[in-house]
C-alpha positions in Angstrom: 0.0 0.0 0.0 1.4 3.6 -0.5 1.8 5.8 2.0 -0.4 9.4 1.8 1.8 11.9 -0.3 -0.7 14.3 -0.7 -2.4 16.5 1.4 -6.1 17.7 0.5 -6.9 20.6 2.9 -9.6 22.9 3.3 -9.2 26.3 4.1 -11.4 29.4 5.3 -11.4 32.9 5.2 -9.3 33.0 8.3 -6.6 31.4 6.6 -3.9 29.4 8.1 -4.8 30.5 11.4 -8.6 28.8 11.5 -6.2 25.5 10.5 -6.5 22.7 12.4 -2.5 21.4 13.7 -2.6 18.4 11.5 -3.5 20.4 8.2 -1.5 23.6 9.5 1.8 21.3 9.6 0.5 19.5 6.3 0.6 22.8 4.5 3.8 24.7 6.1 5.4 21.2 5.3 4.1 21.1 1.4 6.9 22.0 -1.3 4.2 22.5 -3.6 1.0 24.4 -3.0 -1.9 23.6 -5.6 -5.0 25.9 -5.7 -7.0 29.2 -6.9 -5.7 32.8 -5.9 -8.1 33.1 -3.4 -6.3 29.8 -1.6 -2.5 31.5 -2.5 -3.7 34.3 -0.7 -4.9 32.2 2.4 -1.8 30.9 2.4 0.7 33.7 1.6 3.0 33.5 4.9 4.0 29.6 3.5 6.9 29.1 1.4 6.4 27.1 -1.5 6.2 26.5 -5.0 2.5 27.3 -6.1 0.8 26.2 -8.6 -2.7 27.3 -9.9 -5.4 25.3 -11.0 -4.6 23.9 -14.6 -6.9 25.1 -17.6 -8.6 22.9 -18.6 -9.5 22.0 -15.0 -9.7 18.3 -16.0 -6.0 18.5 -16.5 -5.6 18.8 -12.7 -5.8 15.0 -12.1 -2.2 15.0 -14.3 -1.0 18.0 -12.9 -0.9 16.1 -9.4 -0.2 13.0 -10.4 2.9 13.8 -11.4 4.0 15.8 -8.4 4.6 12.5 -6.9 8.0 12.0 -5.4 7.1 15.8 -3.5 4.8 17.0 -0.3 2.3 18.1 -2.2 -0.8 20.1 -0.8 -3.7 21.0 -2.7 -6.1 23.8 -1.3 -9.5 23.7 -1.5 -12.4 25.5 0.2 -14.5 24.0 3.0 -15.3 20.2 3.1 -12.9 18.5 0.2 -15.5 16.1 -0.2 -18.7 18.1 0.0 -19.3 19.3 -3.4 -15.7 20.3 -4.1 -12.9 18.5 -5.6 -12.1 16.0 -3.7 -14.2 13.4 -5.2 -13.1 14.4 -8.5 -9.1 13.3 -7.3 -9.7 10.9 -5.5 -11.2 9.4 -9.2 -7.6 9.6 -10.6 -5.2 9.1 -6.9 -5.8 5.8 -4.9 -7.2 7.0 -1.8 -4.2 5.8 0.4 -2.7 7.9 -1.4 -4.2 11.1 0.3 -4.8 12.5 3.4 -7.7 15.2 3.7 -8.1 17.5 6.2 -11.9 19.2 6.1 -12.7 22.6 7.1 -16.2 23.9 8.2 -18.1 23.5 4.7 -20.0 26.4 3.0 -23.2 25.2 3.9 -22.5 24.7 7.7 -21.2 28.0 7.9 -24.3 29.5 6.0 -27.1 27.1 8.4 -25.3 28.9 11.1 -25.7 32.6 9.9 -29.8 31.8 9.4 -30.1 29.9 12.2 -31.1 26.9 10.2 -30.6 23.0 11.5 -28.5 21.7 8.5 -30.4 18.8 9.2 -33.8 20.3 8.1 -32.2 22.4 4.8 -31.7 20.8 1.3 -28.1 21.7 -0.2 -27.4 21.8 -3.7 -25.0 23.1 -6.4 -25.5 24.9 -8.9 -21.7 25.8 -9.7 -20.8 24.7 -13.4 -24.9 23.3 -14.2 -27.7 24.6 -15.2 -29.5 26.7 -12.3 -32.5 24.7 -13.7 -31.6 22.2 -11.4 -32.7 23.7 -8.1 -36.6 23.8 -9.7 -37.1 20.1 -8.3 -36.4 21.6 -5.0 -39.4 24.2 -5.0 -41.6 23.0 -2.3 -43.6 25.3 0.0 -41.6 25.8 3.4 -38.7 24.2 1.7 -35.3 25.5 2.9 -32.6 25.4 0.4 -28.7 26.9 0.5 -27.2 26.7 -2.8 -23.6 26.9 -3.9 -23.5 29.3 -6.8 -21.6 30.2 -10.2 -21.1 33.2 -9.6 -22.7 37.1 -9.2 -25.3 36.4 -11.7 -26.9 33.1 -10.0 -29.2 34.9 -7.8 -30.8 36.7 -10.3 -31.7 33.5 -11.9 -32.5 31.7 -9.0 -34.9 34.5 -8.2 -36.3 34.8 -11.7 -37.1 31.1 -11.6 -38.6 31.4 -8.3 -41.0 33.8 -9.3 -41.9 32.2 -12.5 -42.9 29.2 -10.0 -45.4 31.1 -7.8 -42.5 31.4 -5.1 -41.8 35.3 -5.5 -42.1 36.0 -1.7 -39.8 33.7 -0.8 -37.0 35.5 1.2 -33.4 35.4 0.1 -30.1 35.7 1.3 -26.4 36.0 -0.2 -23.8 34.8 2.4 -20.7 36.0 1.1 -16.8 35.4 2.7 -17.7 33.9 5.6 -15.8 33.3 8.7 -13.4 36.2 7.7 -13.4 39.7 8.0 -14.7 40.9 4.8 -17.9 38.8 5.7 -21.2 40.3 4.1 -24.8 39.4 3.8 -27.6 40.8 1.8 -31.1 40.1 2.0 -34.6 40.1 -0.4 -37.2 38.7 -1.3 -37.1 36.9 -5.2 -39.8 38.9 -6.4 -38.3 42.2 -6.0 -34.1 41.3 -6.1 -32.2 43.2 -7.6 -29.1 43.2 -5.6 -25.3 43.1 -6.9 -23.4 39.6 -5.3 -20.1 39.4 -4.3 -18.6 36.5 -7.1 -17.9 34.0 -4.0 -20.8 32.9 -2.1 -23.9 31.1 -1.0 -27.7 31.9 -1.4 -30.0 31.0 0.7 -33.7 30.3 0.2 -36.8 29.7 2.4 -39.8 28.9 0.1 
């Protein structure tokens, strides 16, 4: 069996410090660092080579691969394996081969701004699909927190609620949380028309 060479580690917007020891060491150990510019950022005070994510992005399962031979840590937001990449390497990389450390995930972090049991909410993605996806989830008194494209997504979430008889439902964008430029903007679907930040997550109450 190999031993774990590479280090999948999720990381907030308190940076290195909101770390955990094991994944703290696992990055300030890593020669190379693989992950956006908002991860390189995180991370600035570590010394390493970085490398961003390879374009295509189905190129990064090579681009890792052959870093073995090297402590190799790839940065990721939140959970690895909630909706993120992790599943994705782990299609290419034996898992003994990896070691991941999780952080608090996007949709804990946003159940615990609304004061929502994560238990009772229906998470989805709509990050890289079609936002048509989150129709099937339209149910009166239905909860949702949904992991976006991008600045544009509530706008079409919203426009598709109301299409659907749900333009009361509230909205809210939860944007950079857990750091200090944390935000949060709130409407109803019917009448949004707010501008998003490009990173975050929208929640719904039907």
């Amino acid at each position: 069996m190999s031993a774990p060479w590479l280090d999948i580690v999720g990381i907030g917007e308190d940076g290195m410090a909101g770390l955990s020891p094991a994944a703290r060491r696992a990055v300030e150990a890593a020669e190379v660092i693989v992950g956006g510019d908002r991860h390189h950022r995180l991370s600035e005070t570590v010394t390493a080579e970085r490398l961003a994510w390879p374009s295509p992005f189905d190129a990064m399962i090579d681009t890792i691969k052959g870093l073995k031979g090297r402590r190799v840590a790839v940065l990721v937001t939140g959970d690895p394996l909630w909706y993120s990449v992790g599943a994705r390497i782990l299609k290419g990389i034996p898992p003994e081969e990896i070691r991941f450390h999780p952080q608090l995930s996007a949709f804990q972090l946003a159940a615990a701004r609304m004061r929502w049991s994560l238990a009772d909410v229906e998470t989805l993605t709509v990050h890289g699909r079609p936002i048509e996806q989150a129709i099937p989830f339209f149910a009166p008194g239905t909860r949702l927190l949904i992991l976006t494209q991008g600045p544009e997504t509530p706008h079409g979430i919203a426009a598709l609620l109301t299409e659907h008889g749900y333009g009361p439902s509230p909205m809210s964008v939860l944007a950079a949380m857990g750091g200090p430029e944390e935000a949060r903007i709130d409407g109803t679907a019917a009448s949004w028309s707010a501008e998003a930040p490009a990173l975050h997550v929208l929640a719904v109450e039907c």
